[in-house]
N, C-alpha and C positions, 0 to 999 in steps of 0.2 A: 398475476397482475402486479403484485407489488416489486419482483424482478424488473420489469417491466419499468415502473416507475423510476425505481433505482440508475436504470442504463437511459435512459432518457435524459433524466434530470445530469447525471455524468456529463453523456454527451454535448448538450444545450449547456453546464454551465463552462466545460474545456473549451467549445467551439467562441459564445460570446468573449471570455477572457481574452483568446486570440485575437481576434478581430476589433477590440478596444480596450484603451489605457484604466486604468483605474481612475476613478472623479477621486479628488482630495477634499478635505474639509474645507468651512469658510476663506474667504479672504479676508482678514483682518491683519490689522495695522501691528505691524513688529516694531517696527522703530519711528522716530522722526526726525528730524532735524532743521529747525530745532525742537528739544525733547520739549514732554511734559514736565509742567514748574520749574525749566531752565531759566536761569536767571542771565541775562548777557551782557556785556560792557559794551557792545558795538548793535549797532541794530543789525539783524540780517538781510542779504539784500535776497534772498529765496525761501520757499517753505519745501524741505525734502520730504515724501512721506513714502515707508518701505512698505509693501504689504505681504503678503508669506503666499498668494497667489496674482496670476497675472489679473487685472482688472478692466471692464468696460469703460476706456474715455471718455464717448461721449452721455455714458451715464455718470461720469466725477463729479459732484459738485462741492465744492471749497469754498465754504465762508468765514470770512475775518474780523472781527470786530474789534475798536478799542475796549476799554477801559469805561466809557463814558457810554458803550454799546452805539460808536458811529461806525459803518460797513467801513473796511478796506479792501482797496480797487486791489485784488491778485489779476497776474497775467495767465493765460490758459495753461492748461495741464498739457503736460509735454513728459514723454517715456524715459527715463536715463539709461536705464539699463533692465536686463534679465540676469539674475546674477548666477543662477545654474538652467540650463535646461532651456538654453535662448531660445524663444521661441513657443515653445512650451504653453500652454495656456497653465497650466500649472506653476509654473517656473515664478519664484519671486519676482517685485517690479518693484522699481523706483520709480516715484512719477514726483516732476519737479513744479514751480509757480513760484515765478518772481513778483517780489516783495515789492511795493513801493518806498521810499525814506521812509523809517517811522521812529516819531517820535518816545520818549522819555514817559515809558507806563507800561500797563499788563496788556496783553491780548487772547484773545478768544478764536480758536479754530476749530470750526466744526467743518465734518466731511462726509457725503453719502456716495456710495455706491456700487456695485453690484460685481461679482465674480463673473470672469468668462468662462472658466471652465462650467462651471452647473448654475449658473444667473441668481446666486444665492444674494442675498441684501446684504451690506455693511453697513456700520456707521459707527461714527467717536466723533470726540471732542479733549481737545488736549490746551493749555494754558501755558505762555511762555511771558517773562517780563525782559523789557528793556533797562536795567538800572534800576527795577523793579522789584521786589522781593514779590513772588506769588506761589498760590498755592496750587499744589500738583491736581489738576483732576483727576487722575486715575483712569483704572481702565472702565470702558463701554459699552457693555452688552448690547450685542445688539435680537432685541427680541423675536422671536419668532412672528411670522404676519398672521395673521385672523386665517384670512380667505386664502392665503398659499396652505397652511395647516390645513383645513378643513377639506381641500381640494384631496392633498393626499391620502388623510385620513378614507378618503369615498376609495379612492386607489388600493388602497392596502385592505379593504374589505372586501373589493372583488379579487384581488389577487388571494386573499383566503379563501373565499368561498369556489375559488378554483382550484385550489393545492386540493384543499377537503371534500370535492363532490366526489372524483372515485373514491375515495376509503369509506364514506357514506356509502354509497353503492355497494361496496364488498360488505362492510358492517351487516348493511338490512340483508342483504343475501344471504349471509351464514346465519342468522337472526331465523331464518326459514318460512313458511307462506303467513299471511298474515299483514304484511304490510307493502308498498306499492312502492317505490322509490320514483315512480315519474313523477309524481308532485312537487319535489323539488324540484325540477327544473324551470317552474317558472321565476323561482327566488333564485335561482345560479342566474339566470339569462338575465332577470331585470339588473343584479348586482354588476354583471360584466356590463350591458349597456352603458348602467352609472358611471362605471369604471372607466371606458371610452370618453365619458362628454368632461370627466372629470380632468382625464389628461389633456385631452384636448385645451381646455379652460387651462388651467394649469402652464402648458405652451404658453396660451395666448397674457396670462394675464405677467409671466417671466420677459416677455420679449416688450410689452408696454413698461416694465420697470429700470428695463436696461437702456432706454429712449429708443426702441425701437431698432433694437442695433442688430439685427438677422443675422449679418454676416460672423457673428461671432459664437453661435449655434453651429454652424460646420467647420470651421475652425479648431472650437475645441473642443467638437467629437460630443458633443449637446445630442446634435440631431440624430445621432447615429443610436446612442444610447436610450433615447425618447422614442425612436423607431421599435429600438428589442422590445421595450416595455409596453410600447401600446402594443404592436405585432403579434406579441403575445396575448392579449385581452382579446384582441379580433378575432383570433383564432379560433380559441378558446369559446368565445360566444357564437362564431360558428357552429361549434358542435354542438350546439343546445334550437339551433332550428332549424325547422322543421321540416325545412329542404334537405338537409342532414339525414343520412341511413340511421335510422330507429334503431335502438337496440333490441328488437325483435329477436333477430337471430344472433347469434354467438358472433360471429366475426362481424356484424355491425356495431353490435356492441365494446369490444374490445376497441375495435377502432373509434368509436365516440370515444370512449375514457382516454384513449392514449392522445388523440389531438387536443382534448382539455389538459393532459399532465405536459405535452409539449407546449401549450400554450402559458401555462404556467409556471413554468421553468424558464421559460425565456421573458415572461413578464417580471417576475423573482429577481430575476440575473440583471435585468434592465433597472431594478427599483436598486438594486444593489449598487449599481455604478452612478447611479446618481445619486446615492447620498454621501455619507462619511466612512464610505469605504475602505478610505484610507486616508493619512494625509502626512501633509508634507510634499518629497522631491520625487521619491522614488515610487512606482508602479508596485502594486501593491497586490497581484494577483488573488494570494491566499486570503488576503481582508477582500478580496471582492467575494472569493467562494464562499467564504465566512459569512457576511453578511444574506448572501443569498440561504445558505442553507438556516438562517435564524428566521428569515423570514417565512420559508417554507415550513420550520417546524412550528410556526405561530397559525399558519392556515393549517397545517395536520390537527391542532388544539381546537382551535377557535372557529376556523371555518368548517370543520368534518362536525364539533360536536352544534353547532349554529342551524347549519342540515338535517343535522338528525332531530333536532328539536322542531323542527318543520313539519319534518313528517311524523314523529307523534303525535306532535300537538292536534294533526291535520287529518291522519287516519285514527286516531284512536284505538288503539290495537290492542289486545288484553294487558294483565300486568305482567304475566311471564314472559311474552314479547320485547316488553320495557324493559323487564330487567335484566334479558338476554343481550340486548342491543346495546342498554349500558354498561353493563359488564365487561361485552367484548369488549368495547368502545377505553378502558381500562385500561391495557397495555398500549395503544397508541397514544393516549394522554400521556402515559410513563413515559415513553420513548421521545416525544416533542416537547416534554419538558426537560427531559435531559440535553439535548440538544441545544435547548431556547438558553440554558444557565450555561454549557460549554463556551457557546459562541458569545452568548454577552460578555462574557467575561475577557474573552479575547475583543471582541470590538470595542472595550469601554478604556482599553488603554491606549487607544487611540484620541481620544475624547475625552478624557478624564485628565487635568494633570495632576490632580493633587486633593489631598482631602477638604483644606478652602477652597477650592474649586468646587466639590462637591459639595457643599455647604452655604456657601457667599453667592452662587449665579444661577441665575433662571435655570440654565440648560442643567446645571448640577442638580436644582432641588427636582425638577424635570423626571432626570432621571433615576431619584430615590422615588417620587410616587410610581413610575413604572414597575419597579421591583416591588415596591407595596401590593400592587395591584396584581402582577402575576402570584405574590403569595396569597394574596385574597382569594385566586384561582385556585390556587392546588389545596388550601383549606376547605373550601365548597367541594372539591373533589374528593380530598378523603371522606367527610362527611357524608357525600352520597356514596359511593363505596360501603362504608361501615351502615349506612342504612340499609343498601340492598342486601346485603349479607346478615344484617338482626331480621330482616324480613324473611331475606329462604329459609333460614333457620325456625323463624319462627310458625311457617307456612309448611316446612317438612313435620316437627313436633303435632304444631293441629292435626295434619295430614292423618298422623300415628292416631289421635284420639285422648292423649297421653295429657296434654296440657289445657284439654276444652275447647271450647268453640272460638274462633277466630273473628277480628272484624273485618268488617266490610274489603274484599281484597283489593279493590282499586284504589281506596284511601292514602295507605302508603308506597304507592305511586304515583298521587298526585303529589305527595310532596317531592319524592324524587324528582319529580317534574320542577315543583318551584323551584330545587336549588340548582337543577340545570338551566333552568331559566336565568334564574340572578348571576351565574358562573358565565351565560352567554353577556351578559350585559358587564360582567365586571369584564371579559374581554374586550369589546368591544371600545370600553375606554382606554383597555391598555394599545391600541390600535391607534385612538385619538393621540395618547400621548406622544406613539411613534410619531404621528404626523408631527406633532409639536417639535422632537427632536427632530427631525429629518428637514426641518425649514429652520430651526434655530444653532446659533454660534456653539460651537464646542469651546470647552473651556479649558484653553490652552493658551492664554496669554500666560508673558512670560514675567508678569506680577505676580500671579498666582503660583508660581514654580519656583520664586527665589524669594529666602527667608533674609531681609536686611540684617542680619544679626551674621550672616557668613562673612569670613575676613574676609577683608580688600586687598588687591595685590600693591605692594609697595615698589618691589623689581621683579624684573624677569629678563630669566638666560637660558639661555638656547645656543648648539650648538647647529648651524646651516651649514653643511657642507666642510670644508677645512675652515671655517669661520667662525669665531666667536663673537655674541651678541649679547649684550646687556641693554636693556630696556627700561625707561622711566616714564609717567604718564603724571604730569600735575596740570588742577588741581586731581583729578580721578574723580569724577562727577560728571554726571551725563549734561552735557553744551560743552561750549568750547575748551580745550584741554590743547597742551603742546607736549611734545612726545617728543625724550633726545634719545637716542641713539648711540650705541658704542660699537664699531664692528671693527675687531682684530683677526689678521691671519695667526693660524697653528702654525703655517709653514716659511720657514726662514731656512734662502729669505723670501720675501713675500713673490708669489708667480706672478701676480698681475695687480695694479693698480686700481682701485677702486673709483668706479665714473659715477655712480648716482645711485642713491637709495632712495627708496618708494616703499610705505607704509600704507594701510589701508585696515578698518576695521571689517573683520573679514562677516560676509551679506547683510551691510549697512553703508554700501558706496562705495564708487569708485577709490583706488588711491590716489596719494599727492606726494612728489616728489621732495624730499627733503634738502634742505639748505646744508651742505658743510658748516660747519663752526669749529673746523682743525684740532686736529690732537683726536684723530680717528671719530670725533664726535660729528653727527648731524642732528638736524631740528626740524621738527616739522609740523605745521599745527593740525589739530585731529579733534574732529566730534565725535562725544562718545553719546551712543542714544541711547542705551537700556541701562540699566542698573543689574550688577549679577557679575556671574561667568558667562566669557566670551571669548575670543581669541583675534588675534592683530598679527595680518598677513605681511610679512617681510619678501622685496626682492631689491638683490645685490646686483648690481653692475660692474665687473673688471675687465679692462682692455684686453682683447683676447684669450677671454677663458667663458666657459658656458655660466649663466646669469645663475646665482642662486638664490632659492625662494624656501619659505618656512616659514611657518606659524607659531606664536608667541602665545601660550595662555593668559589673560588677564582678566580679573575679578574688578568691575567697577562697581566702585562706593555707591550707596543709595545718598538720596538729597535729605536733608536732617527734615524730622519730623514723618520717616517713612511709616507706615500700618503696619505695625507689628504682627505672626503669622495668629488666626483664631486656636487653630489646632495646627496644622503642620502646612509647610508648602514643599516638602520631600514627593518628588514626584512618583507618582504610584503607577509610572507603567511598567516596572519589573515587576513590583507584586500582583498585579494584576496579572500580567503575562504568565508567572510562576502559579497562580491561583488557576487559571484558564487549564493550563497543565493537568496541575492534581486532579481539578473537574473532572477532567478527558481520561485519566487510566480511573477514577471511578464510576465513571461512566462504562466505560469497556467490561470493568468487572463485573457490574452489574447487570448487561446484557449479559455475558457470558455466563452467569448464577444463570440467568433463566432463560436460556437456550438448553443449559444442561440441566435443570428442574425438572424442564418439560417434555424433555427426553429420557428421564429415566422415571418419569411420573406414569403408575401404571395406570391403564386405560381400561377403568370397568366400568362398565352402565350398570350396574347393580351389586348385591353384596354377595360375596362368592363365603362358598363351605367345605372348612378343610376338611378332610378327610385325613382320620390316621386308620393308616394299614393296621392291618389286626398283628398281634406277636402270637409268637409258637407258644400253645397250649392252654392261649384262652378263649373263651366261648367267641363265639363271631358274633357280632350287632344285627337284633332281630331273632325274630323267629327260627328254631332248627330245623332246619328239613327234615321230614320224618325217613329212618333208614331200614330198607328193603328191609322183612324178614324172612328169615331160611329157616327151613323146616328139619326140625332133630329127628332123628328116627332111631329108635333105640337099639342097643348093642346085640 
């Protein structure tokens, strides 16, 4: 059976990866222009704003306000560009709104709106002055919603208690007569039903936030995704009625368990590609496997031991039952926690930038009570552990006579019981929490990544092609900035004439073509929107020769009075990645310890007596046979 598992779950997760892209994390705002607490000497006559995924139009909504909090009239959101991946529901977007004249003060921008690729919520609010000194708002979390959270949360409960109802079923099986495992199925069926009207809502209450915007569900591969995950619940709840072949006989049975392990492997695979699977530009296969198999080793935990507590609770079965079935139950907890730490580890550096991040943002603190709480789990769990075992110990000792009379035998399996209980409930929140992550922002803005205390670039040079390039950027603050230019040929004498340079900060807009100012210098004015490391794409023009293009690094200055870092904004997705690693080869050894334990572990059902061979010339053990005698007869 568990073969069985294994090639399913393979197949169902290689076949969905095929068949759809990776979902990326939120859409939230990378840049603007103009930036936050940009100070300007000219008014702007547009509001540029980047976001790091494509976004729903007619869910945009842009409000303006002075200084004094009167509305300013902006003109409608309009796409400028995709700046990789055109097309892309993932693909960065510029979306532009023209400005009216505005007067001599600060203003107030706030924006809501919803991602196309997975219909997830945005929102921020950024502060820019005209002649105005103001102060930067910063970045905007945007929190997770009540009723999207709670919806998933019901999702991810029936998706465990489908991962977990066959290994329940093998558990009580090897567990031996004694106890019934049908009775769980009416907790598996009602769970998946939930799980159905869940995603259903879920759909419906995404496609009302987006203004009702359908057509960007098949577009960007939404509905296809939504299909694997519910398809899989249907399935799966299939198998649980009653029109369903019983598991009566042996190949009804198997076939129930494997249409539920099918079912949830592609509902698994589906919840994977709609969360934070990945993010960013590029498709992210291994983060979708990843994710899937974290979620599956959560339902191996939480939904196999949530069932078996069903049917304790429900058959009452002796305590030697109990503590057979939790026992067993022992190494698949080992093994789905090892798994649950591998893969977090790998998906948190995606998610994670930095240890203020994990510290300063919802989604950060989020995700420290997550990990509180799965170690709250494995604490309950050696606990009972180290109880069942003071228990057989002390239940073999009585057995012997040796230590006295024993109490009451079901006593301490009722409390086994409680902390499996409270271990079901501490899961159950760590499942909540999931919800909470799985609807809330990752915290990877790029305030949280860059420490104002890194230098600022003053020049930069670059060699493009046989070209030399010298670069200058004042003031080097995010809003308006002018940027000259030095570009010399290496080759003399020079092969082609130079016709026009074009600069552009590279995925924060379009470029703009730079003015001559002779003596090889050009000029060209350029908004800088982040503060940090970034890079400013160069392309050359000379008459009859191939155009050359190249990328400039440069460091902008943060605006005075920046937030200094709490503990660090060194981004932790090497170490994370590197931590994920080490996880994974101790994980391996530790399977591989007890794969060969349990193979050289010898198999006695009771206590065996050595025998030593007897040596040349001593009496033999026991009684002597008494030896023939012969009769003398005299000489």
């Amino acid at each position: 059976m568990l073969a069985t598992i294994g090639l399913v779950l393979l197949v169902a997760s290689v076949t969905g990866i095929l068949l759809a892209p990776a979902a990326s994390a939120h859409a939230y705002l990378t840049s603007s222009n103009p930036t936050d607490g940009a100070v300007l000497d000219q008014a702007p006559g547009r509001l540029v704003l980047h976001f790091s995924e494509s976004v729903v139009l007619p869910a945009l909504t842009v409000t303006v306000v002075d200084g004094d909090g009167h509305p300013v009239a902006v003109g409608p959101p309009t796409l400028v560009e995709a700046t990789a991946n055109a097309g892309g529901a993932e693909a960065p977007v510029s979306v532009q709104l023209s400005l009216p004249h505005l007067l001599k003060g600060s203003y107030r921008v706030s924006w809501e709106t919803v991602s196309s690729d997975d219909l997830h919520r945005a929102a921020g609010v950024l502060v820019f002055g005209v002649r105005t000194t103001v102060v930067p708002r910063g970045w905007v979390e945007s929190g997770p919603d009540p009723l999207e959270s709670a919806l998933r949360w019901v999702v991810l409960v029936a998706i465990a208690t489908a991962v977990g109802a066959p290994l329940a079923r093998a558990l009580l099986r090897r567990a031996g007569p004694g106890v019934d495992s049908s009775v769980m199925a009416p907790v598996l069926g009602l769970s998946l039903a939930l799980g159905l009207i869940a995603a259903a809502a879920l759909l419906t209450d995404q496609i009302v936030s987006s203004g009702g915007a359908a057509g960007a569900l098949v577009s960007g591969g939404y509905a296809a995704r939504w299909a694997m995950r519910t398809g899989g619940l249907a399935l799966a709840l299939l198998a649980t009625l009653p029109s369903f072949p019983r598991p009566g006989a042996a190949p009804a049975g198997r076939g129930r368990e494997g249409v539920i392990v099918l079912g949830a492997a592609l509902a698994a695979l589906g919840t994977a590609m709609l969360g934070h699977s990945g993010a960013g530009l590029v498709a992210t296969p291994i983060r979708v496997t990843t994710a899937a198999l974290h979620i599956v080793a959560i339902g191996c935990w939480m939904g196999t031991l949530a069932l078996l507590l069903v049917v304790l609770v429900r058959q009452r079965p002796t305590a030697a039952v109990v503590r057979r079935v939790l026992r067993a139950f022992g190494p698949v907890a080992a093994t789905a926690v090892g798994v649950m730490v591998v893969t977090g580890l790998y998906l948190a550096n995606g998610v994670i930038g930095s240890v203020d991040a994990l510290l300063l943002t919802e989604y950060g603190r989020l995700l420290v009570l997550k990990v509180l709480l799965v170690l709250g789990c494995g604490v309950l769990a050696l606990v009972t552990r180290w109880h069942l075992r003071r228990h057989h110990r002390t239940a073999a000792v009585g057995a012997t006579g040796v230590a006295g009379s024993l109490v009451t035998p079901g006593r301490p399996m009722v409390f086994a019981l409680r902390l499996v209980i409270a271990e079901v409930v501490l899961g159950a929140l760590v499942l909540g929490v999931t919800g909470l992550l799985s609807s809330g922002q990752p915290a990877l803005e790029r305030q949280l990544m860059t420490d104002p205390s890194t230098p600022v670039s003053t020049a930069a040079h670059a060699r493009v092609a046989d070209l030399e390039v010298s670069m200058t950027i004042r003031p080097n603050l995010p809003g308006q900035n002018v940027a000259v230019v030095r570009v010399t040929s290496s080759r003399r004498p020079e092969p082609g004439r130079i016709t026009s340079v074009t600069l552009g900060v590279v995925g924060a807009g379009p470029t703009a073509a730079a003015t001559s100012m002779g003596d090889d210098q050009w000029s060209v004015p350029m908004a800088l929107t982040e503060p940090g490391p970034g890079s400013v794409h160069l392309t050359v023009a000379r008459g009859g020769l191939t155009t050359a293009t190249g990328d400039l690094a440069w460091t902008t200055g943060w605006p005075p009075g920046a937030t200094p870092p709490l503990v660090s904004r060194t981004p932790l997705g090497p170490v994370l990645g590197w931590a994920a690693l080490v996880a994974l080869v101790l994980f391996g050894l530790a399977v591989m310890c007890a794969i060969r334990s349990a193979a050289v572990r010898p198999r006695r059902r009771g206590p065996t007596r050595r025998v030593q061979p007897p040596t040349v010339g001593s009496a033999p053990d026991g009684p002597t046979p008494r030896q023939p005698m012969t009769a003398r007869h005299p000489t």
